[in-house]
C-alpha positions as CSV (number, residue, x, y, z in Angstrom):
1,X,107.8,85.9,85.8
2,X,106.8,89.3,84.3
3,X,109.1,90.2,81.4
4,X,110.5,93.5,83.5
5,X,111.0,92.0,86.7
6,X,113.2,88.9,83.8
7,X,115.0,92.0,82.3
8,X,115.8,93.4,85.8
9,X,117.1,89.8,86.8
10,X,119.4,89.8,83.8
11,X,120.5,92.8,84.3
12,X,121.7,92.0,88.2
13,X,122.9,89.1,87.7
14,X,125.2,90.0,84.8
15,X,126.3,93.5,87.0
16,X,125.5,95.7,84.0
17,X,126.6,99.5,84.9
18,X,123.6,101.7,85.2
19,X,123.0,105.1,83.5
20,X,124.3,107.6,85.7
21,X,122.4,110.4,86.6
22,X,122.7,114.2,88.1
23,X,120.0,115.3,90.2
24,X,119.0,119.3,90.6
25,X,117.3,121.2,92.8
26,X,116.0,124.6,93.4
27,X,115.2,125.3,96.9
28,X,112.6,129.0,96.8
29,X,111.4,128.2,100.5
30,X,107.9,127.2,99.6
31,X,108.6,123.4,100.1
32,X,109.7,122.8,103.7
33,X,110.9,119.0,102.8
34,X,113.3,120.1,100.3
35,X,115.9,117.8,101.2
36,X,113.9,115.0,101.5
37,X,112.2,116.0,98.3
38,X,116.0,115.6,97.1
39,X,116.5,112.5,99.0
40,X,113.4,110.9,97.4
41,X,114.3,112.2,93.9
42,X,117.9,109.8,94.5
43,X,115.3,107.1,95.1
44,X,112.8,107.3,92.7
45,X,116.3,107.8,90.0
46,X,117.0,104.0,91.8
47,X,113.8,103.0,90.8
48,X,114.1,103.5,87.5
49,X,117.3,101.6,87.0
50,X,119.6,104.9,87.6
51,X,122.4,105.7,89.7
52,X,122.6,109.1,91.5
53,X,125.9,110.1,91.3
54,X,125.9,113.7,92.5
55,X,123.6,116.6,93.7
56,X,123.5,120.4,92.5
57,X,120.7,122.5,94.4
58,X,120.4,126.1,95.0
59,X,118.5,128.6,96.8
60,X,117.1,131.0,95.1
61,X,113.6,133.8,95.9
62,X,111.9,132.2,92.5
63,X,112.2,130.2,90.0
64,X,114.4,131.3,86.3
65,X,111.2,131.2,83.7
66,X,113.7,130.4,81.0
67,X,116.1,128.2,83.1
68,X,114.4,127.1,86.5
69,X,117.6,127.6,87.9
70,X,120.0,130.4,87.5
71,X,122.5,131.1,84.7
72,X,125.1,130.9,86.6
73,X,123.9,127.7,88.2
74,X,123.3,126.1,84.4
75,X,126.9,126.3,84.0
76,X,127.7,124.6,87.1
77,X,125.5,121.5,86.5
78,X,126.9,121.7,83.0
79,X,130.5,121.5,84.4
80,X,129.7,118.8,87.0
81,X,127.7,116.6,84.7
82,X,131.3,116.5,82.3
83,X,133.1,115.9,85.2
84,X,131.0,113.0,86.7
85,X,130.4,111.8,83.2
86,X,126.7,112.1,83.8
87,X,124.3,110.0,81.3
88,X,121.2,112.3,82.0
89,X,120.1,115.6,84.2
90,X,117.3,115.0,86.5
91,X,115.5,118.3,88.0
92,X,113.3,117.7,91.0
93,X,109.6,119.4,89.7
94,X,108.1,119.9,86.4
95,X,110.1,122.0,83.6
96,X,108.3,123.9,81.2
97,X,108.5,123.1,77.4
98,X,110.9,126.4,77.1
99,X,113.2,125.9,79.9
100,X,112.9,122.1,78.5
101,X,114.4,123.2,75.3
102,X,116.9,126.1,76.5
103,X,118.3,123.6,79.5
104,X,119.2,120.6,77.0
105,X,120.8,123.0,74.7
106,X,122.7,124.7,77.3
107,X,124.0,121.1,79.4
108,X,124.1,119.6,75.9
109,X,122.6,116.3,77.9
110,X,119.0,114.7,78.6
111,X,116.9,116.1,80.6
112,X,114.3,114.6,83.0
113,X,112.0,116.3,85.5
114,X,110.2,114.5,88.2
115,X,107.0,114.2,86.5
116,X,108.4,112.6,83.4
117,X,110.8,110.3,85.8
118,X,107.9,109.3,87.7
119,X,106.1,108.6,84.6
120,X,108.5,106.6,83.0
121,X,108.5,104.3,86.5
122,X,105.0,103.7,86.1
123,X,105.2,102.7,82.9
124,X,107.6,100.0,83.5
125,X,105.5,99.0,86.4
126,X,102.1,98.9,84.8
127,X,100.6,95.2,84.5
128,X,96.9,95.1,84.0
129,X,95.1,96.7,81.1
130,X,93.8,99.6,83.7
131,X,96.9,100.7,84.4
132,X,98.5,100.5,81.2
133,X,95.8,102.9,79.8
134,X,96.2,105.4,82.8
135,X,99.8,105.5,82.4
136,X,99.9,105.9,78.8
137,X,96.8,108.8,79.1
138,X,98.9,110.8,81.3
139,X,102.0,110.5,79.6
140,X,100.3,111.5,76.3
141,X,98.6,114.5,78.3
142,X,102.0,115.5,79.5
143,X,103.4,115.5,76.1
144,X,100.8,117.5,74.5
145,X,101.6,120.8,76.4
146,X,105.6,120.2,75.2
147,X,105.5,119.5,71.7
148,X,106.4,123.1,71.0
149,X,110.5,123.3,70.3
150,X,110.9,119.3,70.2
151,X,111.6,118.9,67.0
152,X,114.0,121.9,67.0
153,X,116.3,120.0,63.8
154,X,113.2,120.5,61.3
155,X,112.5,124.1,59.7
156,X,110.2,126.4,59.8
157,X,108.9,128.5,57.2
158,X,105.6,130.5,56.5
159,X,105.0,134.5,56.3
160,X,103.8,134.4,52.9
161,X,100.0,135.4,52.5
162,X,97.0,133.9,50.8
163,X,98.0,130.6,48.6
164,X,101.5,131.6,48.8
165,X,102.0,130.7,52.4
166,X,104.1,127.4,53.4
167,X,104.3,125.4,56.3
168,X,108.1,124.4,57.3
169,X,108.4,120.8,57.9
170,X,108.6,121.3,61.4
171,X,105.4,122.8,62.2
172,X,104.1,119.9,59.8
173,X,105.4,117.5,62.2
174,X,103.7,119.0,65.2
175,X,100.7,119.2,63.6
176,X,101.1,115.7,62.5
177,X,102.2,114.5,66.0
178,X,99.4,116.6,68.1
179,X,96.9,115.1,65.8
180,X,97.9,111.9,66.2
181,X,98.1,112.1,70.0
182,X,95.2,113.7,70.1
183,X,93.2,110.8,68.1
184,X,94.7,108.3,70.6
185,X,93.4,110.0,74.1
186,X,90.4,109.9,72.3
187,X,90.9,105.9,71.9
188,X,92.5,106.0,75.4
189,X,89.7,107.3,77.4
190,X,87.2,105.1,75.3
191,X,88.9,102.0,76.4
192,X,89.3,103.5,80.2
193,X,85.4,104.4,80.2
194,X,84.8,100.3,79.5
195,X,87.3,99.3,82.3
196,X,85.5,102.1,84.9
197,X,82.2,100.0,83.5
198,X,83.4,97.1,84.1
199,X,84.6,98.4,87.9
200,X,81.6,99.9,88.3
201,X,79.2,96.5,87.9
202,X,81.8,94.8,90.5
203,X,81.6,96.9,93.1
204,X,78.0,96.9,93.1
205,X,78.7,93.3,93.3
206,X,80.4,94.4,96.3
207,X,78.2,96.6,97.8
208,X,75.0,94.0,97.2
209,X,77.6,91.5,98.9
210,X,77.6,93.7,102.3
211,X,80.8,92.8,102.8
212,X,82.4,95.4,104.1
213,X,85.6,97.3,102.5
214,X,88.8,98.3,103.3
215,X,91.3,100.2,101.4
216,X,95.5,100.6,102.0
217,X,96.5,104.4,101.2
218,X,99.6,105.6,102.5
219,X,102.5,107.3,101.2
220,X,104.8,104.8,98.5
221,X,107.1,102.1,100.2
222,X,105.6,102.2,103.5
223,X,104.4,98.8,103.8
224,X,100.8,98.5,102.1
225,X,102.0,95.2,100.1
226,X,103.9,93.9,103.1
227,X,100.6,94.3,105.0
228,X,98.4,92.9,102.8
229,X,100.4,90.1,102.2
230,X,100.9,89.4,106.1
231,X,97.2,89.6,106.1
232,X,96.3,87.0,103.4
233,X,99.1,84.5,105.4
234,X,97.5,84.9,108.6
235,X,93.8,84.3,107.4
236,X,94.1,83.1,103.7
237,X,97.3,80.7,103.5
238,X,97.3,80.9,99.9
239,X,100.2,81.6,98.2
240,X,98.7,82.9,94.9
241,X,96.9,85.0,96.7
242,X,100.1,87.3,97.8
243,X,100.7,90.8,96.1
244,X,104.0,91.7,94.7
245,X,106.3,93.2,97.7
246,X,109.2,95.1,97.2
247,X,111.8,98.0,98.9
248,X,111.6,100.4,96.2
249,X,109.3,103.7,95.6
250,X,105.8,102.4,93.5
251,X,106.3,98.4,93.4
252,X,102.8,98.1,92.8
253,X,100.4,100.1,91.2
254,X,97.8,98.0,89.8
255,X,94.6,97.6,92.6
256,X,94.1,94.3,94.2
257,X,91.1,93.2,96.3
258,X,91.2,89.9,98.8
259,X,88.5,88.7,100.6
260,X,89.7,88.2,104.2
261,X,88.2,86.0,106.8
262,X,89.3,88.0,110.0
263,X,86.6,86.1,112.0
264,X,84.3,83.0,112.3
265,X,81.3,84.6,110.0
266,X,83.2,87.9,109.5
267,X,85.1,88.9,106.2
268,X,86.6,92.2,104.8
269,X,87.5,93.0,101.7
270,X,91.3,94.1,101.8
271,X,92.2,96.5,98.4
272,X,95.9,97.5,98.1
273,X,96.2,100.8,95.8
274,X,99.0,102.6,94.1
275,X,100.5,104.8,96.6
276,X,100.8,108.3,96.6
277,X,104.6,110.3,96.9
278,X,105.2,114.4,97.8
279,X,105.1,116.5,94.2
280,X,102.8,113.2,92.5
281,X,101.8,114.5,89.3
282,X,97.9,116.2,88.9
283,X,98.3,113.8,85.8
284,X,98.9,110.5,87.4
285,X,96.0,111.4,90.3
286,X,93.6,112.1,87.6
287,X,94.6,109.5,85.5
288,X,94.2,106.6,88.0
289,X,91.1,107.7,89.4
290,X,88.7,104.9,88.1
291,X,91.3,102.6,89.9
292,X,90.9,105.1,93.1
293,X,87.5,104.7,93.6
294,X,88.2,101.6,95.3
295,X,89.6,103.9,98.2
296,X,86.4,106.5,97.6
297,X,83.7,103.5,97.9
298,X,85.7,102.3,101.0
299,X,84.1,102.3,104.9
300,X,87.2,102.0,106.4
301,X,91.0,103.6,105.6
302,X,94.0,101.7,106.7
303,X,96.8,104.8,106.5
304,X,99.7,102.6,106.3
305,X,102.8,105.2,107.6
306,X,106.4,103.8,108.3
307,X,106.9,105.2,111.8
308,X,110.9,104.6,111.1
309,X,110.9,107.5,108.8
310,X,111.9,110.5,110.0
311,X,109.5,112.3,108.1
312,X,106.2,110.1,108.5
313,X,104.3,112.8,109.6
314,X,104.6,114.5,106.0
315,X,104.0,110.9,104.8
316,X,100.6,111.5,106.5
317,X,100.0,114.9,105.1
318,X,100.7,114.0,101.8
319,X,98.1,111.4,101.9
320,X,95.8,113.3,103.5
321,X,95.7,115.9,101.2
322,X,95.7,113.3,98.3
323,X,93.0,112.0,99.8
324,X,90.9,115.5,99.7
325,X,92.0,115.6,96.2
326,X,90.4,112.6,95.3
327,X,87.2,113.2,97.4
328,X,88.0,110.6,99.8
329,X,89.0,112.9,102.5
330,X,86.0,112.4,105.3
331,X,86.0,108.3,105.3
332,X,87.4,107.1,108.8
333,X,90.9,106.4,109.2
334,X,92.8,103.8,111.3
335,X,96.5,105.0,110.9
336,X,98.6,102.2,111.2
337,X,102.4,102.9,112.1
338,X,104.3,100.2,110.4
339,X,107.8,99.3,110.7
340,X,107.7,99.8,114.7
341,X,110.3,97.0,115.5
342,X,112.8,99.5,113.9
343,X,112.1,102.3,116.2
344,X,114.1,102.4,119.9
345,X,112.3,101.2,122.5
346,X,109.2,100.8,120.9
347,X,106.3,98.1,122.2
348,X,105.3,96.2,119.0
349,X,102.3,95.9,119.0
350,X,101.2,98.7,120.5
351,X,97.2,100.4,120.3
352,X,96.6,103.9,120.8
353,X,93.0,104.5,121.2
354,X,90.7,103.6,118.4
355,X,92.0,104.5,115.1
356,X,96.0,103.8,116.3
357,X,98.1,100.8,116.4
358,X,102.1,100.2,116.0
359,X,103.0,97.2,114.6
360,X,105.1,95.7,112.2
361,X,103.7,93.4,109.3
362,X,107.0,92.1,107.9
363,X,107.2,90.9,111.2
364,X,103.8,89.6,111.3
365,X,103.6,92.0,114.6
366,X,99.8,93.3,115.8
367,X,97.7,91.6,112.9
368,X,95.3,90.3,115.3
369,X,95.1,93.7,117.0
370,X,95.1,95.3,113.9
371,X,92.1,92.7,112.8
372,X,90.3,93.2,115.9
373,X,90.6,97.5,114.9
374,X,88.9,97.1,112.0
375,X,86.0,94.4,113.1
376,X,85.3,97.2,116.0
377,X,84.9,99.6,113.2
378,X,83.1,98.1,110.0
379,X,80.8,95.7,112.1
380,X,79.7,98.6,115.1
381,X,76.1,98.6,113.2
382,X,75.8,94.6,113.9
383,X,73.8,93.9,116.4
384,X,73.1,90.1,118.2
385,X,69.5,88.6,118.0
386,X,67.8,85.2,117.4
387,X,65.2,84.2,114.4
388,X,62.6,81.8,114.1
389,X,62.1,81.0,110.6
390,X,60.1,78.4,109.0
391,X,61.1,75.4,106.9
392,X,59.8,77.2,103.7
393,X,62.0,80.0,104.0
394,X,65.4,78.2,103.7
395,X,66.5,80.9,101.6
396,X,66.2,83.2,104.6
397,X,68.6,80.7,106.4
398,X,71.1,80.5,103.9
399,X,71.2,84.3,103.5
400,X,71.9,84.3,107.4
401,X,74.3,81.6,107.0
402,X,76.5,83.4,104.2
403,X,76.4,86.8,105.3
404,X,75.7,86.7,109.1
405,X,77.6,85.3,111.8
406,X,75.5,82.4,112.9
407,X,76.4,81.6,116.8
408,X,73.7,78.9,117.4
409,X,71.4,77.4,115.3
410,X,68.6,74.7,116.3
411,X,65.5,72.8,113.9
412,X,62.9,72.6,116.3
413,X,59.2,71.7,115.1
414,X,57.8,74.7,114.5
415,X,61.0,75.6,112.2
416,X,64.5,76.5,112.4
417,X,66.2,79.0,115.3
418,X,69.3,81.2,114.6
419,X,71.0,83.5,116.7
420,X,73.3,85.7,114.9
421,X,75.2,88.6,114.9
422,X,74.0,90.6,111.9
423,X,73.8,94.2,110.5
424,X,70.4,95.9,111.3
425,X,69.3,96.5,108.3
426,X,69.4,92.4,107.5
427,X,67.8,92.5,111.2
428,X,65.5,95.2,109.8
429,X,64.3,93.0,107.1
430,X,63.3,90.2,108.4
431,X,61.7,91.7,111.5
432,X,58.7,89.3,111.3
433,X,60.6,86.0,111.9
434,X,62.8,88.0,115.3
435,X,62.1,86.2,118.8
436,X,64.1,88.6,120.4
């Protein structure tokens, strides 16, 4: 057991109290999903081992450049962070460095913003090497930009001219820590570009394999891990095999790739990636985009959306415009409505057209439809036809045999017969040996 998940365990069993947190929101009329913005900024707060204890929004035509929120406002979350002994001040989108500074003198408490709370669940989540880099590149990028006024307890001196002039030990520091954040991007992006390298040879692996591959996007807790796991029972049955499941916003975030047998002769190659949430940090995206080239390099998108959500369809917006963001915006898509067996009078399975289904995967609901989706998809280029090779060109054979769906074969005298479904390019190939 991973030492989080051990320390979360612990910390259950024993019923420790959480940190308590106040969450804030300024509603300008740009975002139409402000409350669930709200909603999901309670959730993410769970997710990171904090309790939501009350909500302070307002509405307001733009944003206070020195406060985010307004003065009077300031003095209200002040007040109702005392009064609901608050441990910490969440604010639902990115502060600057000065309203940063002016809002934790004014509330006299921490504050978070989304960007850093998301941050700070990914760290905790991080397992490989990958993603332990990514998180810690954008976290480091973040803090770069808000170094100024952190270290507001150290002086700062200087004015003087020529050899005369000091530097107060506060701009020292910042000089010291921009320096020394700066050196270890620098290590940071070194180690990423070996990783990306090492990525890079094996998914030519991949692509040399013909196999072809399919990626899980969709929006965070919809059901991507519960799917791929429901996949790998149905055609793997091997428990080592599963993926780390979970009710809570960004469970996973490391990529994982399983080869799945969906058919005598037929295989995919299933990659679960980190999903994506409304306001995700331009950090994070560009951070993890070595690990998102598994959805780029894809022929086929599985847009997992849970269909018992109110607001799935800005779950699919926001992934298709992560998606665009990422280049990855013109693969084909197969949208799969998960959780169905919690929507009213609902028909699970259920398969709309080509590139819809309705299913449930906890409930092991519409895999075979959902199987028999993407074989239409990723194998429409196969085509069925027979071969005649000779005894000498075994390897031939075995090339059918691994990567081909071999419906008959016969060793006559004159050599040995296949019939297969194959792609056309392997068809292509060996045109000269083709008896039909």
């Amino acid at each position: 057991m991973a030492q989080a998940e051990k320390k979360d365990r612990i910390k259950k069993e024993l019923d420790l109290p959480k940190e308590k947190a106040l969450l804030v929101g300024l509603d300008t009329g740009e975002d139409e999903d402000f409350d669930r913005s709200m909603e999901e900024l309670g959730e993410l707060a769970r997710a990171c081992s904090m309790q939501a204890v009350g909500t302070v929004t307002q509405k307001a035509a733009a944003i206070n450049k020195a406060f985010y929120i307004g003065t009077g406002k300031v003095q209200e979350v002040k007040e109702y962070a005392q009064m609901l002994e608050a441990d910490i001040v969440i604010f639902d989108d990115s502060l600057t460095p000065s309203q940063l500074r002016n809002l934790q003198k004014e509330i006299d408490r921490p504050i978070l913003d989304r960007t850093t709370l998301i941050l700070d669940i990914f760290s905790t989540r991080a397992r490989t090497r990958e993603a332990k880099l990514q998180v810690e590149t954008a976290r480091l990028q973040y803090l770069l930009s808000r170094l100024v006024g952190m270290h507001d307890a150290l002086t700062r001196q200087g004015g003087a001219s020529g050899s005369m002039s000091s530097k107060g030990a506060g701009e020292k520091k910042l000089e010291l820590d921009r320096r020394k954040i700066e050196r270890r991007l620098v290590e940071l992006r070194r180690e990423l570009d070996e990783v990306a390298r090492e990525r890079e040879t094996q998914g030519k692996r991949r692509m040399a394999s013909r196999i072809p591959k399919i990626s899980l996007v969709g929006y965070t807790n919809a059901g991507k891990s519960t799917l791929m796991n429901a996949m790998v029972d149905k055609y793997l049955g091997e428990e080592e095999k599963r993926v780390l499941e979970k009710d809570m916003l960004f469970a996973t975030l490391d990529t994982t790739v399983r080869c799945i047998p969906v058919s005598n002769g037929r295989e995919i190659l299933l990659s679960d990636t980190v999903g994506f949430i409304h306001k995700l940090p331009h950090g994070l995206v560009k951070a993890f985009r070595s690990t998102l080239e598994e959805v780029k390099n894809a022929d086929l998108l599985l847009c997992v959306v849970d269909c018992s959500d109110p607001n799935y369809r800005h779950q699919i917006q926001v992934t298709e415009e992560t998606l665009k963001e990422i280049d990855a915006g013109d693969i084909p898509i197969v949208y799969v409505y998960n959780k169905a067996d919690l929507c009213e009078d609902m028909i699970v399975p259920k398969r709309v057209g080509d590139n819809k289904i309705y299913m449930s995967a906890k409930n092991h609901q519409g895999l075979k439809e959902l199987a028999d989706m993407i074989l239409e998809r990723v194998y429409a280029d196969d085509i069925q036809t027979e071969f005649l090779f000779p005894y000498h060109k075994g390897q031939a054979v075995s090339y059918f045999m691994e990567k081909a769906q071999v419906l008959e074969q016969e060793y006559l005298e004159t050599g040995i017969r296949l019939r297969v479904n194959c792609h056309r390019a392997d068809a292509g190939k060996y045109e000269e040996y083709r008896i039909e």
